[in-house]
C-alpha positions in Angstrom: -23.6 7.3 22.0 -23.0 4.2 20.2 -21.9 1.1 22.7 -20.6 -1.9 21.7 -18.2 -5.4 22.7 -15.5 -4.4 20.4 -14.2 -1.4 18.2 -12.0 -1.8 15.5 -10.1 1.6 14.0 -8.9 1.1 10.1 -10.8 -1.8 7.7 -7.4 -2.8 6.2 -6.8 -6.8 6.1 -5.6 -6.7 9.8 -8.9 -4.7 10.7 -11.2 -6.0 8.3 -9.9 -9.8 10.0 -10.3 -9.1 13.5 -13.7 -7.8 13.2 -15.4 -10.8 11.3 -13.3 -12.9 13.8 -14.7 -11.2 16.3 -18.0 -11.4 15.1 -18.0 -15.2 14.5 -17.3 -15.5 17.9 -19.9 -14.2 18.8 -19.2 -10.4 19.9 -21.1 -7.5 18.6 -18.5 -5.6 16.7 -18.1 -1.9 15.3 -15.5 -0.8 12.4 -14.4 2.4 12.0 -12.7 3.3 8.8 -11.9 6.7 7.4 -12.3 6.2 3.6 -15.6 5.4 1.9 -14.4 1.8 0.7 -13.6 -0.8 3.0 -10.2 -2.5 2.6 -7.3 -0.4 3.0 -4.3 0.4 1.8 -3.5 -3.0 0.9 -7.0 -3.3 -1.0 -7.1 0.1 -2.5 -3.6 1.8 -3.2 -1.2 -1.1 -2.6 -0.5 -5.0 -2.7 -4.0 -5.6 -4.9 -3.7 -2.7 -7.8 0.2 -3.2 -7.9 -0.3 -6.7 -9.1 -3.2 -6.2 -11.4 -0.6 -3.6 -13.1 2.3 -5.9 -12.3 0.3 -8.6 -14.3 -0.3 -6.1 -17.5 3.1 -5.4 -17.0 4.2 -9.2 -17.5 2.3 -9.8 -20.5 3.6 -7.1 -22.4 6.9 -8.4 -21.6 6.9 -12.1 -22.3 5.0 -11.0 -25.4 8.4 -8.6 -26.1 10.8 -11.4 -25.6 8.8 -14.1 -27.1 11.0 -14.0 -30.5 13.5 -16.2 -29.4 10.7 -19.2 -29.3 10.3 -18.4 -32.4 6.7 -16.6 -31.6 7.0 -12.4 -32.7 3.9 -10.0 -31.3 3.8 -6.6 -33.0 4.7 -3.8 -30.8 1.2 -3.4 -28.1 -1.1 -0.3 -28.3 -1.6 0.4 -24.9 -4.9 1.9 -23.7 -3.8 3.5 -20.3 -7.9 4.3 -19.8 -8.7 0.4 -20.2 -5.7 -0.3 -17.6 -6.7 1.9 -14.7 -10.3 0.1 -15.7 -9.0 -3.0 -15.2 -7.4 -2.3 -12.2 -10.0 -0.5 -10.7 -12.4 -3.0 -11.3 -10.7 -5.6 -9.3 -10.7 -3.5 -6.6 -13.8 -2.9 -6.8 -14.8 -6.1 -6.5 -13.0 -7.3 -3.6 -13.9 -3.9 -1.5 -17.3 -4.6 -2.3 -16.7 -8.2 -0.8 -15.7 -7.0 2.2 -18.7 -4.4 2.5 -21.2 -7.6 2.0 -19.1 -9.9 4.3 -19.1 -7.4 7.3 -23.2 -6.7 6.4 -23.7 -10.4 6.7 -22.1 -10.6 10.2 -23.6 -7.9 11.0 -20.7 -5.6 11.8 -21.1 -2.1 12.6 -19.6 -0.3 9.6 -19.1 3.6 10.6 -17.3 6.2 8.0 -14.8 8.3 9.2 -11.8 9.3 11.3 -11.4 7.6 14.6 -9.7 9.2 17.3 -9.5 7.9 21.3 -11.8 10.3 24.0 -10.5 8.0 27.0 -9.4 4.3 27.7 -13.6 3.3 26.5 -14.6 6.1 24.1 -13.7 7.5 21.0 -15.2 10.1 18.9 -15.4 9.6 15.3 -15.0 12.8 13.0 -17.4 13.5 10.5 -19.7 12.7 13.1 -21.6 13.3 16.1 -20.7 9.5 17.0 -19.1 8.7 20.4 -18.5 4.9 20.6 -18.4 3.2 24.4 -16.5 0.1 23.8 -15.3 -2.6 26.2 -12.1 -3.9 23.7 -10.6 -1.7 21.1 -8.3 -2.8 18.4 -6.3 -0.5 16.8 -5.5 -1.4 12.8 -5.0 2.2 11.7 -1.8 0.9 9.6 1.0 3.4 8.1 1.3 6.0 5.1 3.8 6.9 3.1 6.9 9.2 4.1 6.9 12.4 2.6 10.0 14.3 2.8 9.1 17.8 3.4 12.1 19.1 1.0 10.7 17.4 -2.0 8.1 19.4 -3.9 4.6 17.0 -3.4 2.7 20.1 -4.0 3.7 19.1 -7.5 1.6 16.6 -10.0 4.8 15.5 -11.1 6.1 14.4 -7.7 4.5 11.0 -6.8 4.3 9.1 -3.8 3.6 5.0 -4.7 -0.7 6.0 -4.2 0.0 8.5 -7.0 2.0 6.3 -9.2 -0.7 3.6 -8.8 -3.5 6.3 -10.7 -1.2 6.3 -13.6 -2.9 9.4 -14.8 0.2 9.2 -17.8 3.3 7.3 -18.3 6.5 9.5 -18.4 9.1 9.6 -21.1 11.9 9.9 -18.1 11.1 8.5 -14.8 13.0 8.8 -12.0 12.7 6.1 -9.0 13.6 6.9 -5.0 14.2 3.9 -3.2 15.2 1.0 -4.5 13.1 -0.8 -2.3 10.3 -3.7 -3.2 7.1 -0.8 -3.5 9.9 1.8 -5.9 11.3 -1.5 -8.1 7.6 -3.0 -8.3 6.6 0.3 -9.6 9.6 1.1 -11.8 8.4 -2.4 -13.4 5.0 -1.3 -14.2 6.3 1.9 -15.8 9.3 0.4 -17.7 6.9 -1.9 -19.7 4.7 0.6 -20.3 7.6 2.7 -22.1 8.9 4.6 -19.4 13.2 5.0 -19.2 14.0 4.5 -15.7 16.4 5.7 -13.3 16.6 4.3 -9.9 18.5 5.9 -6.9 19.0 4.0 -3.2 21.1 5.3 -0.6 22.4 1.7 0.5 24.9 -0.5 -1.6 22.2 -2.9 -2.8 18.6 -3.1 -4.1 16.1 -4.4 -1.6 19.0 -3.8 1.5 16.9 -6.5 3.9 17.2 -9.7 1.3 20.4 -10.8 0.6 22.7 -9.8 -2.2 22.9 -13.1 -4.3 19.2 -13.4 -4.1 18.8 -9.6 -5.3 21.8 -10.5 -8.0 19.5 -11.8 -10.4 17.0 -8.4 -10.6 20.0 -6.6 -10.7 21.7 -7.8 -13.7 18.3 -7.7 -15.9 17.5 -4.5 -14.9 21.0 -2.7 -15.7 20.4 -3.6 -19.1 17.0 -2.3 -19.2 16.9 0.5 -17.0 18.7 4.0 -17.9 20.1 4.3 -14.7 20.6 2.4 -11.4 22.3 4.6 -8.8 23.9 2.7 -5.6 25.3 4.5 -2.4 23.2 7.9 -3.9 21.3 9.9 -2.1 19.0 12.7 -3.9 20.4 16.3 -2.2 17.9 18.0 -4.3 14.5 18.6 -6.6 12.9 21.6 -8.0 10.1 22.0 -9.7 10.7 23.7 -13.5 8.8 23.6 -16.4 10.6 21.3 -18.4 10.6 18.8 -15.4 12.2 18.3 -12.0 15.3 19.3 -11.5 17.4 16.4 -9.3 20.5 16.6 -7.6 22.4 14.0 -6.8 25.5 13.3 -4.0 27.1 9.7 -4.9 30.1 8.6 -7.2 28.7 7.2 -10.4 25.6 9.6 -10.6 25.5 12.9 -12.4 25.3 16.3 -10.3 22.2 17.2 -11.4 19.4 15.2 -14.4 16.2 16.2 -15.0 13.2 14.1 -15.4 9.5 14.3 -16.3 8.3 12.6 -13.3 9.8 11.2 -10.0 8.5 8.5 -7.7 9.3 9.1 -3.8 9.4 5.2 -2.0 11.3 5.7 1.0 9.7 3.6 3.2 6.2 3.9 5.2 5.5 5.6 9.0 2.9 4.4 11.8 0.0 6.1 12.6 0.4 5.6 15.9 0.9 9.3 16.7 -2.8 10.1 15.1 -5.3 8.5 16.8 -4.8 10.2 20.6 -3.8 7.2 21.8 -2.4 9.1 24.5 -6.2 10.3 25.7 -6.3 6.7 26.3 -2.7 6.3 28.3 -1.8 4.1 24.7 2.3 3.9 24.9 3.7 5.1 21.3 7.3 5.2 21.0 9.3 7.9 18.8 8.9 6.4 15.5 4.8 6.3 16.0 4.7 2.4 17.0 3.0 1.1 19.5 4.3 -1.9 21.5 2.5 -5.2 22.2 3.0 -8.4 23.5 2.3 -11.7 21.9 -1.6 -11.3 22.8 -1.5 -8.1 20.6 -2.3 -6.0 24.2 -0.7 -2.9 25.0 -0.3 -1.1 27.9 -3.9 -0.6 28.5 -5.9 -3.7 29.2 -8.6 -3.5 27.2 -7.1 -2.2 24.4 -5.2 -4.3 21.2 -3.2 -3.5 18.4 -2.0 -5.1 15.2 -0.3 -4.5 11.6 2.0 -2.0 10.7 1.5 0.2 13.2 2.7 -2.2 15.9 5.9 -3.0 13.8 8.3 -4.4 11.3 7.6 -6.0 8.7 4.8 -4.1 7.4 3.0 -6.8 5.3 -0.5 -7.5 5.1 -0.1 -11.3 5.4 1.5 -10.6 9.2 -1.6 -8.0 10.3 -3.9 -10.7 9.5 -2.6 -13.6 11.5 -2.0 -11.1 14.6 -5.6 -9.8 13.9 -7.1 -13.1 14.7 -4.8 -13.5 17.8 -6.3 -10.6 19.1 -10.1 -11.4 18.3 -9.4 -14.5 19.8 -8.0 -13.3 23.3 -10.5 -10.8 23.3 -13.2 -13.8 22.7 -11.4 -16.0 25.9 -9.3 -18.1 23.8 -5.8 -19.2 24.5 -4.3 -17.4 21.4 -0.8 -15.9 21.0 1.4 -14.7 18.1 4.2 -16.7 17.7 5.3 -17.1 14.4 8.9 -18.3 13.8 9.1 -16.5 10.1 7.1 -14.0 8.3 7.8 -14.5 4.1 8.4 -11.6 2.3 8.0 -11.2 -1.7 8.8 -8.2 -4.2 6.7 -8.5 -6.7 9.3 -7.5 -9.5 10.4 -9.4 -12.6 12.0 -11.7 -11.8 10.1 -11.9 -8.5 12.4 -12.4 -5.3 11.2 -13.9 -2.0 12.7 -14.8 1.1 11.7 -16.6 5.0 13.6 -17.4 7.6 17.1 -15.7 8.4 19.1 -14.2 5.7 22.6 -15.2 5.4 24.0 -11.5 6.3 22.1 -12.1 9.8 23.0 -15.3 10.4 26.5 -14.0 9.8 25.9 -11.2 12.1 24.7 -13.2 14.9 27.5 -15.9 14.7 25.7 -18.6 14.2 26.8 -21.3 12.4 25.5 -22.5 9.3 25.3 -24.5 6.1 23.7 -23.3 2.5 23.1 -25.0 -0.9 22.8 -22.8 -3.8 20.8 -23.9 -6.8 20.8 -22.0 -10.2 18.0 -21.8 -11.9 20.3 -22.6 -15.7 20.2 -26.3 -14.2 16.3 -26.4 -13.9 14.6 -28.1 -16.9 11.5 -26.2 -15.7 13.2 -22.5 -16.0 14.9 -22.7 -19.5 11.6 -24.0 -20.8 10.0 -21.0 -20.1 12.7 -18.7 -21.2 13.9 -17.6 -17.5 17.2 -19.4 -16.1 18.2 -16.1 -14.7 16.9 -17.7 -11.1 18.2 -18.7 -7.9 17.4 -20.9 -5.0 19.6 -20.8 -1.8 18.5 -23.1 1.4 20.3 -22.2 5.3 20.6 -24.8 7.6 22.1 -25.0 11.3 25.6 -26.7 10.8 25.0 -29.3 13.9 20.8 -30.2 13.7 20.8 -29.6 9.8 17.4 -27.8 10.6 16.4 -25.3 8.2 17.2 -21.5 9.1 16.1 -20.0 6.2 15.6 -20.0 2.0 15.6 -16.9 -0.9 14.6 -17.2 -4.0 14.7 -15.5 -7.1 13.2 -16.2 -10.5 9.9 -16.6 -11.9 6.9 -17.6 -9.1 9.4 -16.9 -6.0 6.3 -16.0 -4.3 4.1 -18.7 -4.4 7.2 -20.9 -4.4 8.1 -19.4 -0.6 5.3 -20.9 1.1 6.7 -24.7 1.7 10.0 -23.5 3.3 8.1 -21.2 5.3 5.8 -24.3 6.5 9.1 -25.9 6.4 10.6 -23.2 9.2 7.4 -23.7 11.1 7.5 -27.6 11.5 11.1 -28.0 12.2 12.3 -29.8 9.6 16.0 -30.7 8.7 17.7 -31.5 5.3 15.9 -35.3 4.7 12.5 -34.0 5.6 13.2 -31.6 2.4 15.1 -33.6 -0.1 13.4 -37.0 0.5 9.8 -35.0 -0.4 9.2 -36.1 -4.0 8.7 -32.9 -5.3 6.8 -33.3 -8.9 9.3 -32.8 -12.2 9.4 -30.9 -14.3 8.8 -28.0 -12.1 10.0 -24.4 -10.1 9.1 -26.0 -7.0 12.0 -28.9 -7.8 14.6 -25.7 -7.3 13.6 -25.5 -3.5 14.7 -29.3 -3.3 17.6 -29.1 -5.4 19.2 -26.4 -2.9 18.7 -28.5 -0.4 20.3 -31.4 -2.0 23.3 -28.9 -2.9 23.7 -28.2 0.9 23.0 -32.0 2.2 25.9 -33.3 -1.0 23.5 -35.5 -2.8 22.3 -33.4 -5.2 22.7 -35.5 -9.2 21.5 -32.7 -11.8 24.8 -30.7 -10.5 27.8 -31.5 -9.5 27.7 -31.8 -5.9 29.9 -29.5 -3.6 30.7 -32.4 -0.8 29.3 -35.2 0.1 28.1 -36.6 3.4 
């Protein structure tokens, strides 16, 4: 019998955060994760080796389409052992981070699967470990859907963990979900020499952005992709030895293609539903989630939980922030989650970001509101790097001129998200945007001219209307 103050199931950055929060404030902590490294999914088959590949990915295209500045690379020689090295390394290091961080707070590390005995115990297995806690926090995160008619039994059927080993790159690869994980991925592949097709069941690419941000992607990768199936839904896939067989059911695709390899990324599922919660009277809905209120507490009063297995979105950025709320109630601090926007990025190229409302829900919940659009062709910044392809629109309430929301698209959108996402937070209107000297030549200029497009007083364009 191990006791402690407080349990954490799953090492991931929402579990990983509340533990050393927990232990800098003073509580003696135990983490239980199931894998041998500490970190993840996020650390160790998602957000962290996607970019590392997302970055080899870039270079080997600016090098392609460096011609036109009058710079010409020979064709790259691509050594796929070197780039799982690379990216493997890097996690490496910051998995091994973590391990020293949670040594030097002295956190309980214990390996294996956690699963509750009771509202105060759960066994671990692997183990003859029973841990007595007084506060659990549940951070056991999500995996990917598998759906059962698709053959995964087969090498050549990947889910986004098995695209990520890149144990070969495919002459014909076929993409499920045109989703942010399936388009990150297709761009890894495509720039390693892969053809792509893409299939989504919706009428867009990423479905929750909005359609002029997504616009941009869209018309680059038509031209470089084989293939980009909308309103198409996969009614089929058999294994053969040439490669797997696909059918499709939608109006532009073919009946049936076959392709060497295909990459399943429909979307992730709780694990709610694998941890007994119920031994512990835990409330999981249907889908596997388990509801909290803005403490991170569930039903049970001793018992928290955070990340994607309490809900949408499932981004590591949100599990963090709700992890310390949770360490800190715990702890006897006046804590709460109460964030007015969570920013969301697809790491694709060009990259596309958005906080805030979208325009399509704004326009579903009637409210009334204001935009400025800003193309990137008018940015000094973006043609001289080669990439005017971009887009910057700002949302504003009609009557208080406050900010709602802001998409981008073009080169950076992530890093360029974070002001209006302060911006949401504090409030601000129109003039607290445009009348911030933003520095010139530069991407983040494009967040301020789209709000000058909206306020009217914008001089680089034309201005729609003026106040």
């Amino acid at each position: 019998m191990i006791k402690t103050q407080v349990v954490v199931i799953g090492s991931g950055p929402g579990g990983y955060t509340a533990a050393f929060r927990a232990a800098d404030l003073g509580k003696q902590v135990t983490l239980i994760e199931r894998y041998d490294a500490l970190g993840g999914v996020c650390l160790n088959v998602g957000c962290i080796p996607s970019k590392a590949l997302l970055h080899t990915a870039q270079i080997i295209n600016e090098a392609a389409e460096a011609s036109h500045l009058g710079v010409s690379f020979n064709t790259p020689n691509v050594d796929i052992d070197s780039v799982r090295g690379n990216k493997q390394n890097i996690v490496t290091k910051l998995t091994s981070g973590i391990k020293a961080l949670a040594k030097a707070r002295k956190v309980n590390v214990i390996t294996g699967y956690a699963k509750f005995i009771s509202n105060n115990q759960i066994a671990v297995d692997g183990s003859d470990e029973i841990i007595e806690f007084e506060h659990c926090i549940i951070a056991a995160g999500s995996r990917v859907n598998k759906a059962p008619a698709f053959p995964f039994d087969d090498p050549r059927v990947m889910d986004s963990t098995d695209a990520l080993e890149m144990q070969n790159i495919p002459k014909r690869l076929l993409v499920i979900g045109g989703g942010i994980i399936g388009l990150e991925m297709a761009t890894v592949y495509d720039a390693l020499g892969s053809e792509i097709t893409v299939v989504e069941l919706s009428d867009q690419l990423i479905a929750s952005a909005d359609k002029d941000i997504v616009n941009p992607l869209f018309r680059r990768i038509k031209k470089q992709y084989a293939n980009i199936f909308l309103n198409t839904k996969v009614s089929s896939m058999t294994a053969q030895d040439n490669g797997i067989k696909v059918g499709f059911e939608g109006k532009n695709a073919p009946e049936f293609d076959t392709f060497d390899k295909v990459l399943v990324a429909v979307g992730r599922t709780p694990n709610g539903k694998l941890i007994d919660g119920e031994k512990a009277g835990i409330e999981i809905n249907d889908w596997g989630f388990i509801p909290v209120d803005k403490q991170m507490k569930t039903n049970v009063q001793n018992i928290y939980a955070i990340g994607d297995i309490v809900g949408q979105p499932m981004l590591a950025h949100k599990a963090v922030h709700e992890a310390k709320v949770a360490a800190e109630v715990i702890c006897g601090h006046k804590s709460g989650f109460d964030a007015l926007t969570i920013p969301s990025v697809a790491y694709t190229d060009p990259e596309i970001a958005w906080t805030g409302k979208t325009e399509k829900q704004l326009k579903a919940e009637g409210t009334d509101y204001e935009k400025g659009v800003f193309p990137w062709a008018a940015s000094g910044r973006s043609l001289s790097i080669g990439r005017s392809e971009g887009v910057s629109k700002a949302l504003f309430d009609k009557k208080t001129h406050r900010i709602l929301g802001m998409g981008i698209c073009g080169t950076n959108a992530g890093e360029l998200i974070a002001e209006p996402t302060l911006a949401i937070e504090m409030g601000c209107d129109m003039s607290d945007i445009a009348l911030t000297i933003h520095a010139h030549p530069t991407l983040s200029e494009t967040t301020a001219f789209a709000v000058e497009m909206a306020e009217g007083t914008i001089t680089d364009l034309l201005p729609p209307k003026k106040r």
